[in-house]
C-alpha positions as CSV (number, residue, x, y, z in Angstrom):
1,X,124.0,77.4,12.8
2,X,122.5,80.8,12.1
3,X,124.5,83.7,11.9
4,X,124.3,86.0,14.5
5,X,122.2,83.0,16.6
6,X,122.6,82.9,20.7
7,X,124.1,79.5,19.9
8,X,126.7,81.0,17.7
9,X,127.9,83.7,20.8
10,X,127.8,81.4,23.0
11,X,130.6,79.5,21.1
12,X,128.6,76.4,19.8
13,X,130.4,74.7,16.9
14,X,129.2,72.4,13.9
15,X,130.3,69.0,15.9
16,X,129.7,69.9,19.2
17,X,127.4,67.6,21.2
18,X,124.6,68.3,23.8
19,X,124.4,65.7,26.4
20,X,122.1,67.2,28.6
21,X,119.3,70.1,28.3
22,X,117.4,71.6,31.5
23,X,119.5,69.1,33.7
24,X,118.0,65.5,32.2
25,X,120.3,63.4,29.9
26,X,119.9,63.8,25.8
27,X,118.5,60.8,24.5
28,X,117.0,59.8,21.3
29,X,113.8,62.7,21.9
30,X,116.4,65.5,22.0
31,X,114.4,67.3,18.9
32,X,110.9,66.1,19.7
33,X,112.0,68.4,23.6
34,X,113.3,70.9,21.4
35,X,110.6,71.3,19.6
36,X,107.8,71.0,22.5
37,X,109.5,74.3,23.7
38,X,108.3,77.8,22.6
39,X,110.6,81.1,21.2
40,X,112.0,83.0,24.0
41,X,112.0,80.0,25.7
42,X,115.6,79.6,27.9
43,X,117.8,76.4,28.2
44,X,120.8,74.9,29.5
45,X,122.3,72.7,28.0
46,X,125.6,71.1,28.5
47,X,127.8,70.5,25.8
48,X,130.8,68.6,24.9
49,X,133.5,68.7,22.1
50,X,137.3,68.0,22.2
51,X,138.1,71.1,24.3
52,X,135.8,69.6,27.6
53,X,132.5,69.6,29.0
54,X,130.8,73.7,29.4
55,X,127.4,74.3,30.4
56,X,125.5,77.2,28.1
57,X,122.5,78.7,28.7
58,X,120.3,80.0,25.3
59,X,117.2,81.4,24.4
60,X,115.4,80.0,21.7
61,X,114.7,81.8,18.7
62,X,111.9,81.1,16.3
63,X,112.8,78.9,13.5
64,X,112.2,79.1,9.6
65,X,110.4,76.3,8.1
66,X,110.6,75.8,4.8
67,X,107.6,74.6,3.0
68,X,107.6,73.0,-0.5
69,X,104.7,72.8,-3.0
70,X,104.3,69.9,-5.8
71,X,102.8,71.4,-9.4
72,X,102.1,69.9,-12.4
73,X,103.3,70.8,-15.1
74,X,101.4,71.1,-18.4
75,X,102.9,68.1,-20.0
76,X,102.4,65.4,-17.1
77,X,100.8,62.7,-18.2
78,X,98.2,60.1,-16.2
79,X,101.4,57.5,-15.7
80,X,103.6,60.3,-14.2
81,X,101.2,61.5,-11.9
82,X,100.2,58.1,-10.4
83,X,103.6,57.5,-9.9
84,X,104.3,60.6,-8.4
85,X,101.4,59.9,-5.8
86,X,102.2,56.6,-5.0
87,X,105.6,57.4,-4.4
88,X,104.5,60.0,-1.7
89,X,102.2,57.9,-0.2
90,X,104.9,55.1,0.1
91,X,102.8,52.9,-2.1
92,X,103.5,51.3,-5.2
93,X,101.8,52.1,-8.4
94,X,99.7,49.3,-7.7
95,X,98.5,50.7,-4.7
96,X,100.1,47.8,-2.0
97,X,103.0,48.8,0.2
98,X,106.3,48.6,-1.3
């Protein structure tokens, strides 16, 4: 939860769970909906947590992403770096499945 966040005002606690957005039940794609939406974008969602059922409306902020780079380093050698690949291809070093 971001500090400062709409989420965070409206009272939305680590725990809490949505279990609907927009008026259609949360299933499994509650992140892919999420993320289908745009900032600015508003939503209701209804949430639940040991104090009852509340209905919340929020507007969506952007997000941050954070993006991570690989580098080699001076010293890697052939071995390391085929392993390294394989492993984020999901392959083995022998280039099947594992």
């Amino acid at each position: 939860m971001e500090p400062g966040s709409d989420a965070q005002k409206a009272g939305i606690l680590k725990g809490d769970r949505v279990v609907s957005m927009n008026g259609n039940p949360v299933n499994g794609s509650f992140e892919d909906d999420v993320e289908r939406m745009r900032p600015g974008d508003t939503v209701t969602m209804t949430i639940v947590n040991r104090r009852g059922e509340r209905n919340v409306k929020l507007r969506l902020a952007s997000r941050r992403e954070q993006v991570s780079e690989l580098q080699d380093l001076p010293s890697v050698t052939s071995a390391q770096h085929a392993h390294r690949t394989a492993w984020i291809h999901g392959e083995d070093e022998g280039g099947g499945a594992p």
